[in-house]
Predicted model as a PDB file, atoms N, CA, C, CB and O in Angstrom, pLDDT in the B-factor column:
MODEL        1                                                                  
ATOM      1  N   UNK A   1      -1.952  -7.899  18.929  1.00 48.00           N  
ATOM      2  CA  UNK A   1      -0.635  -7.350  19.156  1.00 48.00           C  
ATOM      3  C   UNK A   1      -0.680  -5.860  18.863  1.00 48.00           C  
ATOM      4  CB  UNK A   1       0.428  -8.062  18.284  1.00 48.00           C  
ATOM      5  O   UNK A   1      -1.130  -5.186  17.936  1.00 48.00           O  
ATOM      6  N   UNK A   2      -0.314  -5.708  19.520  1.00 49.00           N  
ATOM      7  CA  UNK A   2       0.048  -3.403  19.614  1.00 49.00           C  
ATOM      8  C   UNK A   2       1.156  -3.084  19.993  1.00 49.00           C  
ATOM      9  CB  UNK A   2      -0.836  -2.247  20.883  1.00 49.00           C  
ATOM     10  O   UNK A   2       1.708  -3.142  21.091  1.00 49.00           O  
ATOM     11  N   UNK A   3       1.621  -2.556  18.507  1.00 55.00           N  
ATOM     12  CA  UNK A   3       2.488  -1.742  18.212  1.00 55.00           C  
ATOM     13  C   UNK A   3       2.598  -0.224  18.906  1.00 55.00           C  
ATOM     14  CB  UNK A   3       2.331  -1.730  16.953  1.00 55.00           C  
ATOM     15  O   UNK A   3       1.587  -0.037  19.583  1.00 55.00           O  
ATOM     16  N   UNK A   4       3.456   0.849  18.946  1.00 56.00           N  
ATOM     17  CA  UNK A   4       3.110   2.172  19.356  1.00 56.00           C  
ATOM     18  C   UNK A   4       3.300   2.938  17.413  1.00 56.00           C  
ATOM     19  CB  UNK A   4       4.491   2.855  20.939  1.00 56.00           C  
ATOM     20  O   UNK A   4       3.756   2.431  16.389  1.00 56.00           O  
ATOM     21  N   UNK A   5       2.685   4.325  17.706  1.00 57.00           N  
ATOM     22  CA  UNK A   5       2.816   5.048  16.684  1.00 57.00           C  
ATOM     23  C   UNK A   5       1.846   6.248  16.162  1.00 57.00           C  
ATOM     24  CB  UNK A   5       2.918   4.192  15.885  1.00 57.00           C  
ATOM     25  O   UNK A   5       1.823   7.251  15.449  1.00 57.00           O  
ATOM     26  N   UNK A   6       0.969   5.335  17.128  1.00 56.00           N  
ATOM     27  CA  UNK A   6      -0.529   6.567  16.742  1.00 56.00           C  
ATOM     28  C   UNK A   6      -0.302   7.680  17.864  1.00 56.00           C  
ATOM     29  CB  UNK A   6      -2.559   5.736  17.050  1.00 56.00           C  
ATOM     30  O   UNK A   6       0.725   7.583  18.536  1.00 56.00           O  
ATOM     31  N   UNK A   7      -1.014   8.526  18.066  1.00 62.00           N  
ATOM     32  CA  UNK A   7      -1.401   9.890  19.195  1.00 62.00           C  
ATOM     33  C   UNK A   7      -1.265   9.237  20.293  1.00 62.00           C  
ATOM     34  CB  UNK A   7      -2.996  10.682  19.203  1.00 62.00           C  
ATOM     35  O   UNK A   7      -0.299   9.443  21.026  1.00 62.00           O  
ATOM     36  N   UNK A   8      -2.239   8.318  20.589  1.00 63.00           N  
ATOM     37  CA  UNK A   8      -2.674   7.458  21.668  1.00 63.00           C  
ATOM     38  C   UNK A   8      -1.582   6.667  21.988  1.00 63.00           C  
ATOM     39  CB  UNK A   8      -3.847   6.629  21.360  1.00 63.00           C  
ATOM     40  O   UNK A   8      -1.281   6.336  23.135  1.00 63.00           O  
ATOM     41  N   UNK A   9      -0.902   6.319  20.829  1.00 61.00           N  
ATOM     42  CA  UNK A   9       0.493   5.341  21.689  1.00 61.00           C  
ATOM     43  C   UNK A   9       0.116   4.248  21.228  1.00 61.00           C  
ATOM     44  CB  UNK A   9       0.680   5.191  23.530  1.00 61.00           C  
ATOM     45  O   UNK A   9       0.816   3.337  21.669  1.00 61.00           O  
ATOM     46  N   UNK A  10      -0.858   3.828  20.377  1.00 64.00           N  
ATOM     47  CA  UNK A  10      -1.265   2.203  20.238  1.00 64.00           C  
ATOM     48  C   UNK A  10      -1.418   2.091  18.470  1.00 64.00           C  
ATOM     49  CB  UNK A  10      -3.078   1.748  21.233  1.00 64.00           C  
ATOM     50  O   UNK A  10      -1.380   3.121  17.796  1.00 64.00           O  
ATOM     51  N   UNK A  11      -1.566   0.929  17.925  1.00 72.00           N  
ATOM     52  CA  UNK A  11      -1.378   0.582  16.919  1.00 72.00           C  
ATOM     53  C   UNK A  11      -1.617  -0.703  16.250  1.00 72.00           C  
ATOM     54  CB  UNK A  11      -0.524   0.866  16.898  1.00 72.00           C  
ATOM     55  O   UNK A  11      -0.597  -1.384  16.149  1.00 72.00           O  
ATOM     56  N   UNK A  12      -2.490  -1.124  15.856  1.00 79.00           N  
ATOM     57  CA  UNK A  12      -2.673  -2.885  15.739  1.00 79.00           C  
ATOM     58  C   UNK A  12      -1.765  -2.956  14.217  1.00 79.00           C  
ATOM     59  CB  UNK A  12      -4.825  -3.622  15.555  1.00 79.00           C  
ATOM     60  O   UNK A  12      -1.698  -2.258  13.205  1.00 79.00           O  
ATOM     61  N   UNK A  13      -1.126  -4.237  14.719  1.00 78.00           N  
ATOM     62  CA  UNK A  13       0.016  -4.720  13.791  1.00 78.00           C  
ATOM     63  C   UNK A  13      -1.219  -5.056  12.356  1.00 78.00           C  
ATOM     64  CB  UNK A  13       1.111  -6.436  14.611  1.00 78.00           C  
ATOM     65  O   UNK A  13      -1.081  -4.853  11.150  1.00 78.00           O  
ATOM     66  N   UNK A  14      -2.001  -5.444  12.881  1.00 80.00           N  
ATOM     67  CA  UNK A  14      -3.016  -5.536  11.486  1.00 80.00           C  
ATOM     68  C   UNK A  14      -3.406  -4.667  10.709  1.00 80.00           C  
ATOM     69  CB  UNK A  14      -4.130  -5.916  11.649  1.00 80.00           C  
ATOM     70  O   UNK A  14      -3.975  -4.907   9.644  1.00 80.00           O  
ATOM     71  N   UNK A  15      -3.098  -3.335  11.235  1.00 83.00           N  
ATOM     72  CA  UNK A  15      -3.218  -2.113  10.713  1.00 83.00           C  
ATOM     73  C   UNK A  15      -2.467  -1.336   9.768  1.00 83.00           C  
ATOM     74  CB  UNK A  15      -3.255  -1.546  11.516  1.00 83.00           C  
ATOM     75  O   UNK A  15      -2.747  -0.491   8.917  1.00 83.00           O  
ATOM     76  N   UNK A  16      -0.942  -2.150  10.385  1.00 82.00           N  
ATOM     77  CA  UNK A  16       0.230  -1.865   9.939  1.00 82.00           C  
ATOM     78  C   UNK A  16       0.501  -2.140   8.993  1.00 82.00           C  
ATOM     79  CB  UNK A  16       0.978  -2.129  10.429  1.00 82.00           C  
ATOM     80  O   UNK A  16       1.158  -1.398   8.263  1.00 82.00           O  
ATOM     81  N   UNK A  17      -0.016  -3.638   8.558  1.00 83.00           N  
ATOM     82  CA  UNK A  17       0.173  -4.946   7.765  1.00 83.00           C  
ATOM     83  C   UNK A  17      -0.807  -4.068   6.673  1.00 83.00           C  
ATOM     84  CB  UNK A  17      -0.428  -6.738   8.557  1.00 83.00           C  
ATOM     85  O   UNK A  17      -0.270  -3.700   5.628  1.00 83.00           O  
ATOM     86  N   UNK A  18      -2.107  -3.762   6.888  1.00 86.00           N  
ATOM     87  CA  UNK A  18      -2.828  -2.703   5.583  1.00 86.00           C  
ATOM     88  C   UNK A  18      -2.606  -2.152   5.291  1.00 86.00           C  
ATOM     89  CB  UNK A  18      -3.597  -2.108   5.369  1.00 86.00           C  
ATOM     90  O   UNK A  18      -2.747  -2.171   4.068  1.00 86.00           O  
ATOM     91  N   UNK A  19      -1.934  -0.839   5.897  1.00 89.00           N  
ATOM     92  CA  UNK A  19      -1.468   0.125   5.657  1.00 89.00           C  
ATOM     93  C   UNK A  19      -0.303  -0.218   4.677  1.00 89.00           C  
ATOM     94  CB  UNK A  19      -1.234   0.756   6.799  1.00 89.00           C  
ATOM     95  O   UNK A  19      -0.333   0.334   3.577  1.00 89.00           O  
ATOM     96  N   UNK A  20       0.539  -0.922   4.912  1.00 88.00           N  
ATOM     97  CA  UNK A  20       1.870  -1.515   4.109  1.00 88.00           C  
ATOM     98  C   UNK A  20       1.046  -1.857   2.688  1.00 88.00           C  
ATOM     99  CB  UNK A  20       2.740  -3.155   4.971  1.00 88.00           C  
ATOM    100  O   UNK A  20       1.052  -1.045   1.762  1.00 88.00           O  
ATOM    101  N   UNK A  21       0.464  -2.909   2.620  1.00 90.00           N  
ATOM    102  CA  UNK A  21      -0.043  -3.662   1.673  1.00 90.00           C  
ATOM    103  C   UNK A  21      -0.971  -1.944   0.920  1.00 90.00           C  
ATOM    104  CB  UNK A  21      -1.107  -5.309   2.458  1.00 90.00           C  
ATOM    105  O   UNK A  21      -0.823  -1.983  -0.301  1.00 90.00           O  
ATOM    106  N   UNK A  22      -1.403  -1.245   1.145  1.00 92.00           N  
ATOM    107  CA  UNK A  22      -2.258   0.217   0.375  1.00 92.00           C  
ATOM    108  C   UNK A  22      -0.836   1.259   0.064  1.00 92.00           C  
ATOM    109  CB  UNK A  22      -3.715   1.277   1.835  1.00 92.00           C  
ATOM    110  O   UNK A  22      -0.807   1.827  -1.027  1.00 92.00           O  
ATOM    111  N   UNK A  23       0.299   1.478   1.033  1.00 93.00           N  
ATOM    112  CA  UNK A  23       1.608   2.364   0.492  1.00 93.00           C  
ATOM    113  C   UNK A  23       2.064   1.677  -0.582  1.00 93.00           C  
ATOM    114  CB  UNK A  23       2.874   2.564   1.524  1.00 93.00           C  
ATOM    115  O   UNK A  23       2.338   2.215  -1.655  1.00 93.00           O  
ATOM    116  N   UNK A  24       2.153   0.604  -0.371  1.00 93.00           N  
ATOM    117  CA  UNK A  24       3.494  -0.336  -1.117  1.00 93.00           C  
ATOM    118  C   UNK A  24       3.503  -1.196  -1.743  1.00 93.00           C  
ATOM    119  CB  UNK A  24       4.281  -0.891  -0.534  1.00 93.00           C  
ATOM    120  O   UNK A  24       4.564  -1.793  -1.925  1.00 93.00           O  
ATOM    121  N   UNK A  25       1.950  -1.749  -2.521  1.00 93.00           N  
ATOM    122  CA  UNK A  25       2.250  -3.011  -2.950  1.00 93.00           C  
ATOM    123  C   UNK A  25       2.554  -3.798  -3.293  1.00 93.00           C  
ATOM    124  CB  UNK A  25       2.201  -3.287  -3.095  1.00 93.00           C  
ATOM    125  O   UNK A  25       2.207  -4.925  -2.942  1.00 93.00           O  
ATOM    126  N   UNK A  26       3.450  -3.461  -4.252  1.00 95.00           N  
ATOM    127  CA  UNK A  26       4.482  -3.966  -4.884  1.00 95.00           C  
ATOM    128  C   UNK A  26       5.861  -4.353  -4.238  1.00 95.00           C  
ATOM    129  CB  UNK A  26       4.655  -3.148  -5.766  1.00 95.00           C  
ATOM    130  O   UNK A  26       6.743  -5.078  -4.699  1.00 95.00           O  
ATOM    131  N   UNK A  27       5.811  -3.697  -3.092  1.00 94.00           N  
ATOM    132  CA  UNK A  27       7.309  -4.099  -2.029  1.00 94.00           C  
ATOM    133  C   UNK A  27       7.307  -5.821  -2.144  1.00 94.00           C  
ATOM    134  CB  UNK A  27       7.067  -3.495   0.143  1.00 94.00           C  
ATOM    135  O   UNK A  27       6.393  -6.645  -2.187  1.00 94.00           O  
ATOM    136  N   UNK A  28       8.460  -5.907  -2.164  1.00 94.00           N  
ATOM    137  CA  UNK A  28       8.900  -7.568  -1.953  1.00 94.00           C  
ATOM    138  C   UNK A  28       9.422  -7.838  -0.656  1.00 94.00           C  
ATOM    139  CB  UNK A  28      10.090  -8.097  -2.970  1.00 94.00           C  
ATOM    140  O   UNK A  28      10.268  -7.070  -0.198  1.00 94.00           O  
ATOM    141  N   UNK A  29       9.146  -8.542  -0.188  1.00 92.00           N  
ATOM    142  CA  UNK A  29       9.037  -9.405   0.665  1.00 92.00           C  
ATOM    143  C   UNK A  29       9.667 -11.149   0.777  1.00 92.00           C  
ATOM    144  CB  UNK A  29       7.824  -9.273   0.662  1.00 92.00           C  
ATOM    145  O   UNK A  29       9.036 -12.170   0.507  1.00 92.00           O  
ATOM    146  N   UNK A  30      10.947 -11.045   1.212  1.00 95.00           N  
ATOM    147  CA  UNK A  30      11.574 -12.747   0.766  1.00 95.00           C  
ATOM    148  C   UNK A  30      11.580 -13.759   2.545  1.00 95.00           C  
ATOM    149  CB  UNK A  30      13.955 -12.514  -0.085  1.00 95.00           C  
ATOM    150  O   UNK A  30      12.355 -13.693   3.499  1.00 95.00           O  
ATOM    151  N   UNK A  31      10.314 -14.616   2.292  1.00 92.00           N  
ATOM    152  CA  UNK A  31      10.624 -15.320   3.142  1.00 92.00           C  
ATOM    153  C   UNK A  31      11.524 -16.308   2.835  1.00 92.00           C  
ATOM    154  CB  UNK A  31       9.698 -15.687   3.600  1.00 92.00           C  
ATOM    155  O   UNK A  31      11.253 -17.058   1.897  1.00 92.00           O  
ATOM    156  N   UNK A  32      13.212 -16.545   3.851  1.00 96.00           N  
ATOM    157  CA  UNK A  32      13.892 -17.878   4.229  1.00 96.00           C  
ATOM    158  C   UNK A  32      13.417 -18.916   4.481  1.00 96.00           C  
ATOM    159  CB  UNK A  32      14.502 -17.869   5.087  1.00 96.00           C  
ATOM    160  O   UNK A  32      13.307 -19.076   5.696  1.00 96.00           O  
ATOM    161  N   UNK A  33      13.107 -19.640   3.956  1.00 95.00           N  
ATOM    162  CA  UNK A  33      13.144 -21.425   4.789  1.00 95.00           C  
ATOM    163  C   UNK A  33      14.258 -21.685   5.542  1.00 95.00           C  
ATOM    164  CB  UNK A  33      13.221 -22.822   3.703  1.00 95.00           C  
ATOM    165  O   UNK A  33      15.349 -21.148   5.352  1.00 95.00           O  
ATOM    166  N   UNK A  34      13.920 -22.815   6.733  1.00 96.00           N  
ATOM    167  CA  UNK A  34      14.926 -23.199   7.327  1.00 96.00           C  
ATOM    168  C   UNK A  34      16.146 -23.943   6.069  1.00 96.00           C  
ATOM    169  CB  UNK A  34      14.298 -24.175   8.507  1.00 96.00           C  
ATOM    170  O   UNK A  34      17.365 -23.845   6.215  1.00 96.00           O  
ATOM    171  N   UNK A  35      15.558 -24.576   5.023  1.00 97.00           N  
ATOM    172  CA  UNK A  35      16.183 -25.316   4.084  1.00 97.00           C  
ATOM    173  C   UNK A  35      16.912 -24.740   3.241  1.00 97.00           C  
ATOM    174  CB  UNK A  35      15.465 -25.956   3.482  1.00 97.00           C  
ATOM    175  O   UNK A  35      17.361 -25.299   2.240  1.00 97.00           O  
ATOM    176  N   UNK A  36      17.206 -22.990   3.703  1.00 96.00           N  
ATOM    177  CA  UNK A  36      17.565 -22.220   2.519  1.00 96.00           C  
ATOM    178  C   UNK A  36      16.934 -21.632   1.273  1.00 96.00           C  
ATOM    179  CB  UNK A  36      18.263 -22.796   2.115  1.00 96.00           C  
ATOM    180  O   UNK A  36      17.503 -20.759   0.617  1.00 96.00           O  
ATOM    181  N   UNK A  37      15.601 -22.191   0.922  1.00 97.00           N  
ATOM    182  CA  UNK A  37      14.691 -21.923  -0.211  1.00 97.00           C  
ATOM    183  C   UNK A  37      14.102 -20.743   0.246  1.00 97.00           C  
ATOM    184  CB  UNK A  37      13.641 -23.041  -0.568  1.00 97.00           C  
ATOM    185  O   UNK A  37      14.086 -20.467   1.446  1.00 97.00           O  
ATOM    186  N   UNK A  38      13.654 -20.080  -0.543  1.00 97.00           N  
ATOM    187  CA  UNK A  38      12.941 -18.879  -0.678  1.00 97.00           C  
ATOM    188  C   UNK A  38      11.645 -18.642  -1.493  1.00 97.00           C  
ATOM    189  CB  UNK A  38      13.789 -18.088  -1.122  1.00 97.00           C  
ATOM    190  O   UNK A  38      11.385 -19.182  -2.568  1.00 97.00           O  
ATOM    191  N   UNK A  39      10.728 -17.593  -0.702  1.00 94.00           N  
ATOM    192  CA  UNK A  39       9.503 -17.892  -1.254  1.00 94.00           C  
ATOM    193  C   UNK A  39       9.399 -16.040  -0.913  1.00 94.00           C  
ATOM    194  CB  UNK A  39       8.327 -19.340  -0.413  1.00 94.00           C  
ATOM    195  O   UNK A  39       9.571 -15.423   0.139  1.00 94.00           O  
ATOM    196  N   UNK A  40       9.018 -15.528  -2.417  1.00 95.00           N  
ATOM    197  CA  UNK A  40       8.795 -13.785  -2.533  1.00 95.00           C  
ATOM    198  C   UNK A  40       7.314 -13.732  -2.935  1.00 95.00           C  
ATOM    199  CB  UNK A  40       9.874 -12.872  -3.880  1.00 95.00           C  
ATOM    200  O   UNK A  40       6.622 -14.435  -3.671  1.00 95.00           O  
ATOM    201  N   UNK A  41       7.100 -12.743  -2.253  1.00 93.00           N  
ATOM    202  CA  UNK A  41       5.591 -12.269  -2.290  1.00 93.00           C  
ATOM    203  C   UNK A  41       5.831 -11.054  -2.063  1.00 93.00           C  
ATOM    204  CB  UNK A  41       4.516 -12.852  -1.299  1.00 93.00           C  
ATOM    205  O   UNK A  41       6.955 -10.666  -1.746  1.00 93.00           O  
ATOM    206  N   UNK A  42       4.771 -10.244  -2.196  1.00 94.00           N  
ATOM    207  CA  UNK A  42       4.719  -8.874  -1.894  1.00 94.00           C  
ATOM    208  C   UNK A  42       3.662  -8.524  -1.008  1.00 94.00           C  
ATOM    209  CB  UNK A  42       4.615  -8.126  -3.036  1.00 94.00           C  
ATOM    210  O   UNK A  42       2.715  -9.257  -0.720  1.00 94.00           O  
ATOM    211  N   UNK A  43       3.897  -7.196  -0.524  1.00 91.00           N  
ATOM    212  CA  UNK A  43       2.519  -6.838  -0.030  1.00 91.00           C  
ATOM    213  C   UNK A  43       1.192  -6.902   0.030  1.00 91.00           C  
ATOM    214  CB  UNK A  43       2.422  -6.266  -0.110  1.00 91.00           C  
ATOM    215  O   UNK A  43       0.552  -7.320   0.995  1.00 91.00           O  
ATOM    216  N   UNK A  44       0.701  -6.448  -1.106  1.00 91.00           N  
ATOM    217  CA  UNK A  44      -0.435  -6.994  -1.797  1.00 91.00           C  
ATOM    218  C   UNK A  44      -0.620  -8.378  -1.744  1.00 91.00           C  
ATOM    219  CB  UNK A  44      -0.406  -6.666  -3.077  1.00 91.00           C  
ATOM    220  O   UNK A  44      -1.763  -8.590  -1.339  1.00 91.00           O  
ATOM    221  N   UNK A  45       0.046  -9.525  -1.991  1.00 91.00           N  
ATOM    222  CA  UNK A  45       0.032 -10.974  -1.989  1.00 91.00           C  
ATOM    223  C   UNK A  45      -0.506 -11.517  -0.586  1.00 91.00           C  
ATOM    224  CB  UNK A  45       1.500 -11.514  -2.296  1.00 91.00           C  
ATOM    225  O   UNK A  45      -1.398 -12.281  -0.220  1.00 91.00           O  
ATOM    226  N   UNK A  46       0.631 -10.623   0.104  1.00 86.00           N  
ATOM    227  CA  UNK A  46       0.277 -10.835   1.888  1.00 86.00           C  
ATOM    228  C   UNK A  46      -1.372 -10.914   2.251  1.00 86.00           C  
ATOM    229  CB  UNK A  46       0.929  -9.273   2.893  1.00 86.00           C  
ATOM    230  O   UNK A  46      -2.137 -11.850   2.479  1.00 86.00           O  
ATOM    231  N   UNK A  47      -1.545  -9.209   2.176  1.00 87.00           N  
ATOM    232  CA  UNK A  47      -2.755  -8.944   2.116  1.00 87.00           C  
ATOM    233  C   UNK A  47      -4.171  -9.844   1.723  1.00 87.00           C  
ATOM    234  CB  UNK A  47      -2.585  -8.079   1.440  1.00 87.00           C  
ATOM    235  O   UNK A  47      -5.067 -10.191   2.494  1.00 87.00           O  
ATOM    236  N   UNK A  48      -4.049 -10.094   0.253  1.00 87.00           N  
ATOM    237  CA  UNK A  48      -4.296 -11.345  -0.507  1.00 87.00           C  
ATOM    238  C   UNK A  48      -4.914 -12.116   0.223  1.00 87.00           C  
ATOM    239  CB  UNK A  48      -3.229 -12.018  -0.994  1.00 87.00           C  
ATOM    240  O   UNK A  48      -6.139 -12.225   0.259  1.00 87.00           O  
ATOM    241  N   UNK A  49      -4.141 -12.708   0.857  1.00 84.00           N  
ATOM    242  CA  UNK A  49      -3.756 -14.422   1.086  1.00 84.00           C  
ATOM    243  C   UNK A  49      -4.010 -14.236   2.269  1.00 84.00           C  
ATOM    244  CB  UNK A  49      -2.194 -15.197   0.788  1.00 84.00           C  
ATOM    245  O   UNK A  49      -3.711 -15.302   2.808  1.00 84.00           O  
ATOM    246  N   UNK A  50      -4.433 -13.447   3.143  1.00 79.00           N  
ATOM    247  CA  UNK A  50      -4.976 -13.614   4.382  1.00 79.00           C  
ATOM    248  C   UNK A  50      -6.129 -12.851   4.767  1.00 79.00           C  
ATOM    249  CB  UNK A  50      -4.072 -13.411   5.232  1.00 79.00           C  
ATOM    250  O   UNK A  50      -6.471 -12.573   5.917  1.00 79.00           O  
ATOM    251  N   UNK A  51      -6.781 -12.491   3.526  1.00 72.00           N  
ATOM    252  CA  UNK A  51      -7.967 -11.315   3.474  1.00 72.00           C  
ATOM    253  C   UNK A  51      -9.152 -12.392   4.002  1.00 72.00           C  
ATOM    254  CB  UNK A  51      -8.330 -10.467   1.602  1.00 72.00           C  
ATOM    255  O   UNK A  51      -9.056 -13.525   3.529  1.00 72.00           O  
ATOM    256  N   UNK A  52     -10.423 -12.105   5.080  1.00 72.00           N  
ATOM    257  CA  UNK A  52     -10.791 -12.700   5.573  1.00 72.00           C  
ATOM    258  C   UNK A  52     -12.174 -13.496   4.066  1.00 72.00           C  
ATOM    259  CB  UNK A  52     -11.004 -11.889   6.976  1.00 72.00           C  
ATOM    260  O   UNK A  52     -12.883 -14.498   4.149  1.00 72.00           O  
ATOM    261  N   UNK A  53     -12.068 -12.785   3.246  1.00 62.00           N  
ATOM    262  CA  UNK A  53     -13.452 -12.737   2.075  1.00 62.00           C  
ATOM    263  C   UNK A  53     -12.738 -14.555   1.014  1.00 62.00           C  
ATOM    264  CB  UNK A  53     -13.355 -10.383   0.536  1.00 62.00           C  
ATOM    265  O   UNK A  53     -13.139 -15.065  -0.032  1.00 62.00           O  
ATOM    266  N   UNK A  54     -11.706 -14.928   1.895  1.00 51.00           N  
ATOM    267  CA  UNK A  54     -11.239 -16.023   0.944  1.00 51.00           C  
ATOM    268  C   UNK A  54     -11.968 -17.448   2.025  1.00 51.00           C  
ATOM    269  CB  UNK A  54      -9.101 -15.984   0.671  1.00 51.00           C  
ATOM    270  O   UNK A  54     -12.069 -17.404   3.251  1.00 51.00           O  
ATOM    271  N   UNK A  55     -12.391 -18.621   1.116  1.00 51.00           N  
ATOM    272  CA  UNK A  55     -13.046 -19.124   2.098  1.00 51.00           C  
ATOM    273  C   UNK A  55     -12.811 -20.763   1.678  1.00 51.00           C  
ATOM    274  CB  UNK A  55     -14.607 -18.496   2.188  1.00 51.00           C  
ATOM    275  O   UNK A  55     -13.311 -21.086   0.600  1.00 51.00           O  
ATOM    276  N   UNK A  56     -12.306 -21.507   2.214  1.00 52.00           N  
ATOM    277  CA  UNK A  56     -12.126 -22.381   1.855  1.00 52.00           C  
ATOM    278  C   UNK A  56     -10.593 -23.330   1.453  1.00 52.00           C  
ATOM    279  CB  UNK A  56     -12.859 -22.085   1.186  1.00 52.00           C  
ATOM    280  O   UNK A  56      -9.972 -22.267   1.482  1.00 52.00           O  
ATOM    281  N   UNK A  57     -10.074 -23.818   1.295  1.00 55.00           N  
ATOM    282  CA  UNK A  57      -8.473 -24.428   0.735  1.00 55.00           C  
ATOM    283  C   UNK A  57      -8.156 -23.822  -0.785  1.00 55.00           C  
ATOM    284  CB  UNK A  57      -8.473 -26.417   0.560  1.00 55.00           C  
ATOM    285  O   UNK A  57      -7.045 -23.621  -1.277  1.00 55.00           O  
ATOM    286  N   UNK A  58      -9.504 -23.582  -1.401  1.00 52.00           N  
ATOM    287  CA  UNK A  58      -9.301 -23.131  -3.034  1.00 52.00           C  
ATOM    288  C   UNK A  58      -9.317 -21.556  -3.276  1.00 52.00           C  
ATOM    289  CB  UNK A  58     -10.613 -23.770  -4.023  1.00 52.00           C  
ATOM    290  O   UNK A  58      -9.003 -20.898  -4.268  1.00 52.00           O  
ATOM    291  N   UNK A  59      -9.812 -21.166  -1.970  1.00 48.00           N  
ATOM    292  CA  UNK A  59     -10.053 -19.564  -2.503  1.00 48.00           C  
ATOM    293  C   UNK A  59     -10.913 -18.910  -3.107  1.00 48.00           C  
ATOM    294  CB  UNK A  59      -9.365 -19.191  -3.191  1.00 48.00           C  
ATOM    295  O   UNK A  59     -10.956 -17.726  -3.439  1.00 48.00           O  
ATOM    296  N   UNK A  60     -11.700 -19.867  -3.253  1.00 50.00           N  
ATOM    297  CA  UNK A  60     -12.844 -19.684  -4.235  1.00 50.00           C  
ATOM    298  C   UNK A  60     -14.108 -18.850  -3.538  1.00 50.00           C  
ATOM    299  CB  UNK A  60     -13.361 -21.218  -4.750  1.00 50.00           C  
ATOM    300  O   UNK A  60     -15.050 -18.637  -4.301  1.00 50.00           O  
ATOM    301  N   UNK A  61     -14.207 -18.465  -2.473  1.00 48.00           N  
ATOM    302  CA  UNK A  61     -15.179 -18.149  -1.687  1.00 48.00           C  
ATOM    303  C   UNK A  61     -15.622 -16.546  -1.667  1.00 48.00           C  
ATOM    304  CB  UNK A  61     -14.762 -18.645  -0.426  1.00 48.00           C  
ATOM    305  O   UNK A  61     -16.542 -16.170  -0.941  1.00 48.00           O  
TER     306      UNK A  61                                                      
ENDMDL                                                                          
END                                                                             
């Protein structure tokens, strides 16, 4: 997915998503459930939790 923003006009949302998670880490972030519940993470967490160096269901990798 490409965003605009750079010189060139292009931008990978994955880029965006790092860049966020290295300005801001601490920003919160509240995902809604359809059920009304809520689940806060931050930037950094994001980052985290979808960093490719995690390997496995435990994380342990």
């Amino acid at each position: 997915m490409l965003i605009t923003g750079e010189p060139n006009g292009e931008e990978h949302l994955l880029d965006v998503l790092l860049g966020a998670a290295d300005d801001a880490p601490n920003q919160v972030i509240v995902h809604v459930r359809g059920d009304g519940t809520e689940r806060v993470v931050t930037h950094r967490q994001l980052r985290d939790d979808a960093s490719p160096r995690r390997s496995g269901p435990s994380g342990s990798g």
